[in-house]
C-alpha positions as CSV (number, residue, x, y, z in Angstrom):
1,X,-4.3,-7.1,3.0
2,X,-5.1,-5.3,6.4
3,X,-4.7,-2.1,7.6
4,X,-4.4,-1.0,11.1
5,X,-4.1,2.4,13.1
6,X,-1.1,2.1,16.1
7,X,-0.9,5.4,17.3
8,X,0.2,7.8,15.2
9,X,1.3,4.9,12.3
10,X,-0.5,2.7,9.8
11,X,0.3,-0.7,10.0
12,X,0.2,-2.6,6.1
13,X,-0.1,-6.1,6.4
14,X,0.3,-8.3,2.6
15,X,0.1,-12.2,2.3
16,X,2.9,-13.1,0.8
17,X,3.0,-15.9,-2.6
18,X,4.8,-18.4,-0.9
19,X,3.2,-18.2,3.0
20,X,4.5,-15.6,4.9
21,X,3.3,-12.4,6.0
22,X,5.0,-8.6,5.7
23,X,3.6,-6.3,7.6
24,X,5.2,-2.6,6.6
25,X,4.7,0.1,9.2
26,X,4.5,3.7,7.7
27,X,4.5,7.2,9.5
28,X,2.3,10.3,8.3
29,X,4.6,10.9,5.4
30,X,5.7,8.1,4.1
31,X,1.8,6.8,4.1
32,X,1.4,10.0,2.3
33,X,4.3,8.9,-0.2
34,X,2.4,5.3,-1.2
35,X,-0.5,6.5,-1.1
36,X,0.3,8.6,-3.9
37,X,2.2,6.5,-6.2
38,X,-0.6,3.8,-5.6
39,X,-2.8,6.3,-6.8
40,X,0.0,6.7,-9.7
41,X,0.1,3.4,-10.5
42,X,-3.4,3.1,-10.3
43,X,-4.2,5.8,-13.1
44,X,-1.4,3.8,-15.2
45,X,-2.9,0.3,-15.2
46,X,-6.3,1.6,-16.4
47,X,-4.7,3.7,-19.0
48,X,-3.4,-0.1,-19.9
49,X,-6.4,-1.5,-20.0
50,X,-8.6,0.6,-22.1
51,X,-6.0,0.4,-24.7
């Protein structure tokens, strides 16, 4: 995974399974949007795991 700053974007770049590359380019508030339900999804897989 990397993460780069283009102006006033973040760039998100994820390896792909199979080879390829994605790179997803967010604005202020849709960064603020995954951020958040990363952090969601975050809090739920550690409630998983302590069960």
């Amino acid at each position: 995974m990397l993460v780069r700053v283009i102006d006033d974007l973040a760039g998100l770049a994820l390896s792909l399974r199979h080879g390829s590359d994605l790179e997803v380019v967010l604005g202020l508030e849709d960064l603020e949007k995954v951020i958040e339900a990363l952090q969601t999804a975050r809090l739920a897989v550690r409630a998983s795991n302590t069960r």
